[in-house]
MMTF fields as JSON, N, C-alpha, C and O atoms, coordinates in Angstrom:
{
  "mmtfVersion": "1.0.0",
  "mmtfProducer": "UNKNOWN",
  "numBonds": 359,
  "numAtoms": 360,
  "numGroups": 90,
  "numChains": 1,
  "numModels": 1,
  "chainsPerModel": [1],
  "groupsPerChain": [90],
  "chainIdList": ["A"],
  "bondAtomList": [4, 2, 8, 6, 12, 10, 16, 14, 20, 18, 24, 22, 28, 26, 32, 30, 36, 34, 40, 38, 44, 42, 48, 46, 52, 50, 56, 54, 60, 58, 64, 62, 68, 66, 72, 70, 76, 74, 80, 78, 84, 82, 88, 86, 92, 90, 96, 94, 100, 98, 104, 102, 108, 106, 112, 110, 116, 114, 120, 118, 124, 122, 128, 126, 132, 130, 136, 134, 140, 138, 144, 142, 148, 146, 152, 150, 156, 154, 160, 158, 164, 162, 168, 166, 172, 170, 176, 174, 180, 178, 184, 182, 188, 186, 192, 190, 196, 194, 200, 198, 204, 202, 208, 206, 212, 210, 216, 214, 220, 218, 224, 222, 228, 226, 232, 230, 236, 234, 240, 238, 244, 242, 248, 246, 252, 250, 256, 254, 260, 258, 264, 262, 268, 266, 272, 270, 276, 274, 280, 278, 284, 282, 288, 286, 292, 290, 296, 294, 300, 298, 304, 302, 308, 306, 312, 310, 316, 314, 320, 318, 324, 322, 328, 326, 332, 330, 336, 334, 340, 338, 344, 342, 348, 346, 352, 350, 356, 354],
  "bondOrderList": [1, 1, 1, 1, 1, 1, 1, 1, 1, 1, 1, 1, 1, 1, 1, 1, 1, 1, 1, 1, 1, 1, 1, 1, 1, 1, 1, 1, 1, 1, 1, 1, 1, 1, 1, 1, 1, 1, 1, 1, 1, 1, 1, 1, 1, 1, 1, 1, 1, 1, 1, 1, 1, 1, 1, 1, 1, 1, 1, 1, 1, 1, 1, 1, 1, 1, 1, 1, 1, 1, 1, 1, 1, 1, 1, 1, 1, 1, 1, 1, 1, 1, 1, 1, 1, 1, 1, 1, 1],
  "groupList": [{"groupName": "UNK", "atomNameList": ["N", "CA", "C", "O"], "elementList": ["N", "C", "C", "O"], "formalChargeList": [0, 0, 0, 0], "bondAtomList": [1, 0, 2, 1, 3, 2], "bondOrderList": [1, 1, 2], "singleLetterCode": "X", "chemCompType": "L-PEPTIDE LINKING"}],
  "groupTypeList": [0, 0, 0, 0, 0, 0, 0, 0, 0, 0, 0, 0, 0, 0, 0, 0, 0, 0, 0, 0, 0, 0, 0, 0, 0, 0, 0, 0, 0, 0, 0, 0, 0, 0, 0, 0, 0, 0, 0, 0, 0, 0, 0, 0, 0, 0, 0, 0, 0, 0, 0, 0, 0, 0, 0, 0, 0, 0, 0, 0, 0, 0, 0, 0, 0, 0, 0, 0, 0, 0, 0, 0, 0, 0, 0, 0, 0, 0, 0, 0, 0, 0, 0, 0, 0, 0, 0, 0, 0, 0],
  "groupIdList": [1, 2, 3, 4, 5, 6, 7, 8, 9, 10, 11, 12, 13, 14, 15, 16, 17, 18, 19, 20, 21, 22, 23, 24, 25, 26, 27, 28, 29, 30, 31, 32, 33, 34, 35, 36, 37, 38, 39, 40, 41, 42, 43, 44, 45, 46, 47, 48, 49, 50, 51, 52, 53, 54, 55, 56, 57, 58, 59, 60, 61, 62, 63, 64, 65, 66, 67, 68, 69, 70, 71, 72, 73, 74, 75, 76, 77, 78, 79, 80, 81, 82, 83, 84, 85, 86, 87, 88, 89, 90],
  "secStructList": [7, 7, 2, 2, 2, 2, 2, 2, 2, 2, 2, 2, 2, 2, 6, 1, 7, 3, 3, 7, 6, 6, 7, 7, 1, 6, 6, 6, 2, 2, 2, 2, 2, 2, 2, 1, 7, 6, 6, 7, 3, 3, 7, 7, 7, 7, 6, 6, 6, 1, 7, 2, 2, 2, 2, 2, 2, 2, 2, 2, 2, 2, 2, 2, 7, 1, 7, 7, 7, 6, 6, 2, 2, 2, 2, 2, 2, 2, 2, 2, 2, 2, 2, 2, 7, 6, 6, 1, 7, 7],
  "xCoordList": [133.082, 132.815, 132.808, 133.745, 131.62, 131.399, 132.047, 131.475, 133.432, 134.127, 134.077, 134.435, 133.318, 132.565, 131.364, 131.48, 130.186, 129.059, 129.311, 128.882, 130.432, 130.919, 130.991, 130.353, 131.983, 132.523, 131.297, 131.506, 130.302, 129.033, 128.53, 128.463, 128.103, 127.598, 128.424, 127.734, 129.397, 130.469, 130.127, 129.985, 129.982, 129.883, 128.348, 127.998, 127.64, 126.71, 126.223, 125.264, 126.966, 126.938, 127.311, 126.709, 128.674, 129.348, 128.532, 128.598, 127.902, 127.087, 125.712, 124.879, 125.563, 124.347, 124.354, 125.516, 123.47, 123.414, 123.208, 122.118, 124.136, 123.858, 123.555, 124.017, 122.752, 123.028, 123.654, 124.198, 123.517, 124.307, 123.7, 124.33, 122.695, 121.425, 121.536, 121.127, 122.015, 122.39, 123.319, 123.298, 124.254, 125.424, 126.784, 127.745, 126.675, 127.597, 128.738, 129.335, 129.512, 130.161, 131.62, 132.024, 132.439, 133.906, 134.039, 135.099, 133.425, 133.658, 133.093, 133.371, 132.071, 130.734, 131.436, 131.909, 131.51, 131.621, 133.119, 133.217, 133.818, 135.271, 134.946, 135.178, 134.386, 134.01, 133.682, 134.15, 132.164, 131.013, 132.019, 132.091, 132.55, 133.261, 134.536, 134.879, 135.123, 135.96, 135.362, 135.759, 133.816, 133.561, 132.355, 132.248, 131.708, 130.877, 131.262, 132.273, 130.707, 131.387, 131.578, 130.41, 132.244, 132.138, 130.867, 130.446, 130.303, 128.6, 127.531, 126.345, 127.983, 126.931, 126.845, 126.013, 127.132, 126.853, 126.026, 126.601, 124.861, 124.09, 123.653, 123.577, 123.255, 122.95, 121.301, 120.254, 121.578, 120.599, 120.327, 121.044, 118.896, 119.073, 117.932, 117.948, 116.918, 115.965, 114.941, 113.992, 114.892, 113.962, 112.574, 112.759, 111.441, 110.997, 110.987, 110.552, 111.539, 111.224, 112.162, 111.753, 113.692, 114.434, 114.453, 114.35, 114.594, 114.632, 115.333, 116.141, 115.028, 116.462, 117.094, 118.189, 117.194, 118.517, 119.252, 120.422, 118.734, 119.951, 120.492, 121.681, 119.517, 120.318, 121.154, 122.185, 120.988, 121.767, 123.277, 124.302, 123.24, 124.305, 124.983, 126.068, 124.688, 125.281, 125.778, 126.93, 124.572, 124.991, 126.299, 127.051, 126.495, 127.699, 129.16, 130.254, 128.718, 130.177, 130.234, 131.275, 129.489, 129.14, 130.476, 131.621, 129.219, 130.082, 131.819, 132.543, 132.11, 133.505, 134.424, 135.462, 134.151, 134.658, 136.341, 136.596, 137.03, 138.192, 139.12, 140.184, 138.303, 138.906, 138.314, 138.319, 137.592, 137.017, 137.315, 137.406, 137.627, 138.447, 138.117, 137.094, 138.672, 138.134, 136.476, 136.471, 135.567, 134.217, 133.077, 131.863, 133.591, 132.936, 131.848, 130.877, 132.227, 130.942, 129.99, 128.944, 130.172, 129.269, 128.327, 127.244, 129.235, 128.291, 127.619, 126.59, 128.099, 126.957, 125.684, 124.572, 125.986, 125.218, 124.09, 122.901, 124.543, 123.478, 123.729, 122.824, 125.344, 125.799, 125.361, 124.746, 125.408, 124.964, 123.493, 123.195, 122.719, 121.184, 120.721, 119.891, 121.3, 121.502, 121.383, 120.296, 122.387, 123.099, 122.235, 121.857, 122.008, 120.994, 118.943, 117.964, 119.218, 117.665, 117.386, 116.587, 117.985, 118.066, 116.652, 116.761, 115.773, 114.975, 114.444, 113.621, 115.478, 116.403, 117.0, 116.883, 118.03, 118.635, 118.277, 117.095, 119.383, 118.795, 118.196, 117.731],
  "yCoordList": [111.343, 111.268, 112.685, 113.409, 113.315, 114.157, 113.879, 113.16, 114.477, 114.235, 115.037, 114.826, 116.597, 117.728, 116.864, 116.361, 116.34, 115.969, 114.967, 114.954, 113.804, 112.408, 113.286, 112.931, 114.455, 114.24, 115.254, 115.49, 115.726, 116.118, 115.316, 115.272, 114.57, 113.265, 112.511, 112.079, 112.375, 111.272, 112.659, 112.218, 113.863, 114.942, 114.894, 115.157, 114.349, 114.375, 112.787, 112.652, 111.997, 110.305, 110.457, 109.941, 111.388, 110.869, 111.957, 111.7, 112.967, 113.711, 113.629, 114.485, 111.85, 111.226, 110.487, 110.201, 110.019, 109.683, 108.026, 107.583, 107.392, 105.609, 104.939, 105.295, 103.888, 103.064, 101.459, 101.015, 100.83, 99.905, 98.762, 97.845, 98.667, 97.881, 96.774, 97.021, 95.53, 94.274, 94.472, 93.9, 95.463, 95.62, 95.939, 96.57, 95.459, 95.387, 94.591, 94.502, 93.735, 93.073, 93.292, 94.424, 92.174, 92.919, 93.157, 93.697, 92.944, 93.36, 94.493, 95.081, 94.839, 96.448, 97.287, 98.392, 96.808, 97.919, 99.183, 100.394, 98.404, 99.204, 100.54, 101.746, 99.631, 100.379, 101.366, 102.34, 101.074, 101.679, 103.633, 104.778, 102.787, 103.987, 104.708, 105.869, 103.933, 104.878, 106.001, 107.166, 105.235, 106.46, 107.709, 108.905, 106.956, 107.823, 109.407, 109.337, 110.581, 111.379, 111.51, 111.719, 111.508, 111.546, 112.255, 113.351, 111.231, 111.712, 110.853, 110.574, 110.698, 110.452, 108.542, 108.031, 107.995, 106.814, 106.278, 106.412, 105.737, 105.554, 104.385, 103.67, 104.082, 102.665, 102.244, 102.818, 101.02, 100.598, 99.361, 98.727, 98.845, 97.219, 96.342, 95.175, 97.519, 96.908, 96.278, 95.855, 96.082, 95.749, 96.073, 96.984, 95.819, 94.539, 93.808, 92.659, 94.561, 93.658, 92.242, 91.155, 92.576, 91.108, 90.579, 91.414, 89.081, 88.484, 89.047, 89.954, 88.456, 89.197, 88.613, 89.1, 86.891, 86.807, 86.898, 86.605, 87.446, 88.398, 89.489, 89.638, 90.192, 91.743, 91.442, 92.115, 90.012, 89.914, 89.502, 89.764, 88.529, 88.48, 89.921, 89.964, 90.957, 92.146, 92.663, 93.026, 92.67, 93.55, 93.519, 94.395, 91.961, 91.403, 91.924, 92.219, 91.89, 92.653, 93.893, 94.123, 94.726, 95.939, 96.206, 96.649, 95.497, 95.41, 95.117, 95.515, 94.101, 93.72, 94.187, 93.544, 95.27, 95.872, 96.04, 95.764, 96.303, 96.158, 97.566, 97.758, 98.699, 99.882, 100.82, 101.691, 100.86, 102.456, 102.944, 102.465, 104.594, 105.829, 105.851, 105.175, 106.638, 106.827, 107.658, 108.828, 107.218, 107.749, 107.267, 107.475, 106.83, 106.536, 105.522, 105.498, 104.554, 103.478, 104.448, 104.739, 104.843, 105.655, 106.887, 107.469, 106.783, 108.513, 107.197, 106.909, 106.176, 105.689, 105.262, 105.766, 104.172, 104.22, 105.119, 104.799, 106.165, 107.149, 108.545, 109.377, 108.917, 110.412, 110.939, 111.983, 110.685, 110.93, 111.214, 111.975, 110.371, 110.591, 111.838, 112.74, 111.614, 113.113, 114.041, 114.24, 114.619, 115.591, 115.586, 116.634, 114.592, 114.992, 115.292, 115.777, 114.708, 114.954, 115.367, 114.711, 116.744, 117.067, 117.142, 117.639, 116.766, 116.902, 115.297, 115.102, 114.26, 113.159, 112.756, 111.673, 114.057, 113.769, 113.674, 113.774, 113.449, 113.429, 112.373, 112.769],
  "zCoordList": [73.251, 74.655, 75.24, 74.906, 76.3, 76.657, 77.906, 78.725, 78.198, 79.695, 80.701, 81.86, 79.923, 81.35, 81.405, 82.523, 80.839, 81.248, 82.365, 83.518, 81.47, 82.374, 84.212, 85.203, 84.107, 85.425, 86.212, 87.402, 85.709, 86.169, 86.73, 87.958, 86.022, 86.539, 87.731, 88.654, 87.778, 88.955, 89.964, 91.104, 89.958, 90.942, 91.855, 93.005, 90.477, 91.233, 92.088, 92.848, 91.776, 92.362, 93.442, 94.384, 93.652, 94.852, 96.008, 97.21, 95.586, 96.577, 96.705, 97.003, 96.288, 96.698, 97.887, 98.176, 98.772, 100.211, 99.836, 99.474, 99.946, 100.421, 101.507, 102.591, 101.394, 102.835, 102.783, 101.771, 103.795, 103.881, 103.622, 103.096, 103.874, 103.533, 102.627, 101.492, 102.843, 102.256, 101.171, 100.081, 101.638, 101.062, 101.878, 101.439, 102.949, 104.22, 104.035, 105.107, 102.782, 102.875, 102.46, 102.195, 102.402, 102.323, 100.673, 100.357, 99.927, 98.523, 98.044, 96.999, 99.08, 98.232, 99.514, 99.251, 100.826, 101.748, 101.544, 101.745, 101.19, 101.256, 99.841, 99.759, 99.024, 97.651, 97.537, 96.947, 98.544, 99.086, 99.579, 99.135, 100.734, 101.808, 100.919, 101.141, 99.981, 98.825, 98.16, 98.154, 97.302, 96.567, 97.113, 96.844, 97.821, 98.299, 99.057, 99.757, 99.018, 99.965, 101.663, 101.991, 102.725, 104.088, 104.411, 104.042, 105.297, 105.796, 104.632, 104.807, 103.994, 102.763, 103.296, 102.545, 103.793, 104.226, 105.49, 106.57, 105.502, 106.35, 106.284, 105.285, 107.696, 107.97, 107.692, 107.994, 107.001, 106.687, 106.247, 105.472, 106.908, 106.816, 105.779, 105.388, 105.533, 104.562, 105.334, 104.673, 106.785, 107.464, 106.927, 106.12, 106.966, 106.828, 105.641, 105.562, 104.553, 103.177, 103.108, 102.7, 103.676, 103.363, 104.806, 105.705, 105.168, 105.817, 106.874, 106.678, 108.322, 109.394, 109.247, 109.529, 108.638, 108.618, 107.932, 108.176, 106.545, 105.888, 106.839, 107.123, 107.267, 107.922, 108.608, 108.604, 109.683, 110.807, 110.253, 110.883, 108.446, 107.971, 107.777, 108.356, 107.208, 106.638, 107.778, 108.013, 108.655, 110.534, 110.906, 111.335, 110.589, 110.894, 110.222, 110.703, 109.141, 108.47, 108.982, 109.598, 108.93, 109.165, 110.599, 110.683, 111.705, 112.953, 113.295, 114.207, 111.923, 112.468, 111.271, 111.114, 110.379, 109.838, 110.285, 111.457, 109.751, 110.418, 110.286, 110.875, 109.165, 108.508, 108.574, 107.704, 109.745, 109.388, 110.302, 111.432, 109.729, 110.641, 111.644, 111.753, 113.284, 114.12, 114.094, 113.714, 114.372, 114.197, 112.887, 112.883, 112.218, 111.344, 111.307, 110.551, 112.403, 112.552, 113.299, 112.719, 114.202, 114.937, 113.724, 113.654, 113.175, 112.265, 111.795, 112.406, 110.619, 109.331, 110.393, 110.235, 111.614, 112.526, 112.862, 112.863, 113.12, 113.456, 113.452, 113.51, 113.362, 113.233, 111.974, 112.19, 110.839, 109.899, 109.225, 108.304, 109.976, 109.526, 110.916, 110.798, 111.788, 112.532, 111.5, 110.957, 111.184, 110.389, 109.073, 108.551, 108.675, 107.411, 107.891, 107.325, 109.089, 109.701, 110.725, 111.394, 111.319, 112.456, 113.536, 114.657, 113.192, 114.076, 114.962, 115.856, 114.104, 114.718, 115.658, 116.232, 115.982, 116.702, 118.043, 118.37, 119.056, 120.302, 121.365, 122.434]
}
């Protein structure tokens, strides 16, 4: 087992950008917000390919989340794709 390549690799996972996108729920979301890096989470619903009323299911977790830090709904929301797309913002 190559364990510098292994942790190359986990270096480069966790400083990849996710979204939330029919994965809003209480078993992927907490996961989700463990491994990923701060900022690297963005909202996202898959509009138009899956149904709305999937999204409106995920929306939902999303919304009544019960653990995330002060600010953090607001960034995956929209602080974050700010910050990665500044000509976004505003």
């Amino acid at each position: 087992m190559d364990t510098t390549r292994d942790a190359d690799v986990m270096r480069e996972l966790e400083r990849s950008y996710f979204d939330t996108a029919l994965s809003a729920c209480p078993s992927v979301l907490p996961a989700l917000l463990g491994f990923a890096e701060p900022g690297h989470v963005l909202y996202g619903s898959d509009w138009s390919v899956a149904p709305e009323r999937a999204g409106a299911y995920y929306n939902r977790f999303l919304e009544q989340y019960p653990r995330f830090a002060e600010g953090e709904a607001a960034a995956i929301d929209r602080g974050n794709a700010e910050v990665l797309f500044p000509r976004l913002a505003g």
